[in-house]
C-alpha atoms as a printed R data frame, in Angstrom:
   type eleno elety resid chain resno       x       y       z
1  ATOM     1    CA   UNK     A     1  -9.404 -10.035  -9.689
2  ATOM     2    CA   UNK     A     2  -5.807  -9.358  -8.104
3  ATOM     3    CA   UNK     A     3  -5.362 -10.133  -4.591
4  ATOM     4    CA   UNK     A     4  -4.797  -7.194  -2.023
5  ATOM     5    CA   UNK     A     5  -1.428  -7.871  -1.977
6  ATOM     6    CA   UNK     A     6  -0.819  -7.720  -5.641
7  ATOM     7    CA   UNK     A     7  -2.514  -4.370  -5.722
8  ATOM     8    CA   UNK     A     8  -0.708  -2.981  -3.063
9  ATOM     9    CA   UNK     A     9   2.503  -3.971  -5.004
10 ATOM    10    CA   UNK     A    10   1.760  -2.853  -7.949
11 ATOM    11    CA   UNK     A    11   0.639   0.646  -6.824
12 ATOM    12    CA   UNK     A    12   4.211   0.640  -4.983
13 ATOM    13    CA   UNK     A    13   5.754  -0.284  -8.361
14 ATOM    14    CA   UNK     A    14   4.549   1.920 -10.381
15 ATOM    15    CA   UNK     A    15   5.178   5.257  -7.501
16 ATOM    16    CA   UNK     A    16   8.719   3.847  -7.252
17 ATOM    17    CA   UNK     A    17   9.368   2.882 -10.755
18 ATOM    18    CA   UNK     A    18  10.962  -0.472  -9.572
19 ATOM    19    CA   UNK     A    19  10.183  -3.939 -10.481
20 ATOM    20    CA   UNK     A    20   7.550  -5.861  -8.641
21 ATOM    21    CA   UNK     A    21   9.241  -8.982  -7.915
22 ATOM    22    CA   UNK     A    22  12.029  -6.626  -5.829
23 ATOM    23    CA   UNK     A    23   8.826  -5.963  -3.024
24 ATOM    24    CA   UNK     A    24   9.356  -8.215  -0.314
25 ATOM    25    CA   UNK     A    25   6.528  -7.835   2.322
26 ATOM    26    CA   UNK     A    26   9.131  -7.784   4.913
27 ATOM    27    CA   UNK     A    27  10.283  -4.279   3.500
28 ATOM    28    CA   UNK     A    28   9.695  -1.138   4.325
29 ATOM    29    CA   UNK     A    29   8.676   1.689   2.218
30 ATOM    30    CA   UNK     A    30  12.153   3.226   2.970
31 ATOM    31    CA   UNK     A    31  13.918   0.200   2.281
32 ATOM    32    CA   UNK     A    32  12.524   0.409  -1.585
33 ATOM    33    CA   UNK     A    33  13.411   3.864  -2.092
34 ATOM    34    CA   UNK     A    34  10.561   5.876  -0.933
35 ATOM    35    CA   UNK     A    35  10.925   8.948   0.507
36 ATOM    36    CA   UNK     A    36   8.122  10.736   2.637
37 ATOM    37    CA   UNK     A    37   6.832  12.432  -0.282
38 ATOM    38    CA   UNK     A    38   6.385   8.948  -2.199
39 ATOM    39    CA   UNK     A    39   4.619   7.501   1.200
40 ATOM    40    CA   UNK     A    40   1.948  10.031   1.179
41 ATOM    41    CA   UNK     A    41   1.521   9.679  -2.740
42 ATOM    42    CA   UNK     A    42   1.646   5.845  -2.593
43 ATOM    43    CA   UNK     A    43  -1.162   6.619   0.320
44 ATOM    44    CA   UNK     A    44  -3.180   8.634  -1.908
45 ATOM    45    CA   UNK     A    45  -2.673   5.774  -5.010
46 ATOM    46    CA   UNK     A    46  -4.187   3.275  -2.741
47 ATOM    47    CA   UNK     A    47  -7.243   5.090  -1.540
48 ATOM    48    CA   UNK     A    48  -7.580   5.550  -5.595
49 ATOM    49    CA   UNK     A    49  -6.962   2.342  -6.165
50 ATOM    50    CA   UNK     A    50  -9.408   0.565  -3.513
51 ATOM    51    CA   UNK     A    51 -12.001   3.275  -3.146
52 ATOM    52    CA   UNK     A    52 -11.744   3.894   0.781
53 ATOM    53    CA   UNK     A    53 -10.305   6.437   2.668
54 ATOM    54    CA   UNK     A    54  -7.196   5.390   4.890
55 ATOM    55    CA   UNK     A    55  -6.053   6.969   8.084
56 ATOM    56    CA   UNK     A    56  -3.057   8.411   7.533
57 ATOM    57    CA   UNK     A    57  -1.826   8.190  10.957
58 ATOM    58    CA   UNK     A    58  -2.018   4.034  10.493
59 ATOM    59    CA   UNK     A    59  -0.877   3.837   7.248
60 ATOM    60    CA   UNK     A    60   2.543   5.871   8.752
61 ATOM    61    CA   UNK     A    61   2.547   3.569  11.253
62 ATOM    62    CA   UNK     A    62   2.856   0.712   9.077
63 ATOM    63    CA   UNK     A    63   6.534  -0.751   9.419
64 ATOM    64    CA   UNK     A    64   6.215  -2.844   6.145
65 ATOM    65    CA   UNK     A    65   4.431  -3.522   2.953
66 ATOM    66    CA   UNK     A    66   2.606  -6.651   4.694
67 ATOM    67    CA   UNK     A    67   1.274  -4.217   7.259
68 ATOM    68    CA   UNK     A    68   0.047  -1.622   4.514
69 ATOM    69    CA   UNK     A    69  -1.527  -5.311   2.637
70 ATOM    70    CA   UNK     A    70  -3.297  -5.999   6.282
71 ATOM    71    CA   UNK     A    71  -4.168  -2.247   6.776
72 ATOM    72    CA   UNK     A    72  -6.005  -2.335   3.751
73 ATOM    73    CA   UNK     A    73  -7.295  -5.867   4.391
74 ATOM    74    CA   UNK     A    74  -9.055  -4.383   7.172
75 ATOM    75    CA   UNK     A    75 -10.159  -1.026   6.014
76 ATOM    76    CA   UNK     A    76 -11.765  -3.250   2.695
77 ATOM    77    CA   UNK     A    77 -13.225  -5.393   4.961
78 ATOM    78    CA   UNK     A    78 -14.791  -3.109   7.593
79 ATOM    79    CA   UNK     A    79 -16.403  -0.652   4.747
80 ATOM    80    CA   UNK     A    80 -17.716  -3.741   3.286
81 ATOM    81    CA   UNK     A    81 -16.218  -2.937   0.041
82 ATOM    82    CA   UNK     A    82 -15.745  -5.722  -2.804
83 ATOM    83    CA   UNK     A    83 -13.075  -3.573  -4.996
């Protein structure tokens, strides 16, 4: 099974059409490209992806892709989900 953090890349991969080994968790969705359209879809991707819902307001508050990998870290663990 991938790690968080290798789903959370991927996701942004794919939405941004840019290689994975470019996403440094110090970045910022901005920094790779994304626009606010491609936060909100990337938002939507993950709550696909893991099978949770994600409050938008803390996902925007995220400054980089490590705090998206701990936001979801967090939201996994506190629904008790395995995905």
């Amino acid at each position: 099974m991938k790690s968080t953090s290798q789903r959370v890349k991927t996701e942004i991969a794919k939405k941004l059409e840019i290689n994975i080994e470019v996403i440094d968790e110090r970045a910022s969705l901005e920094d790779l490209g994304a626009d606010e359209l491609d936060q909100l879809e990337i938002l939507m991707k993950l709550e696909n992806e893991f099978e949770i819902d994600i409050d938008d307001d803390e996902f925007f508050k995220c400054q980089t892709v490590g705090d998206i990998i701990s936001l979801l870290d967090q939201t996994v663990n506190k629904h008790g989900s395995n995905n």
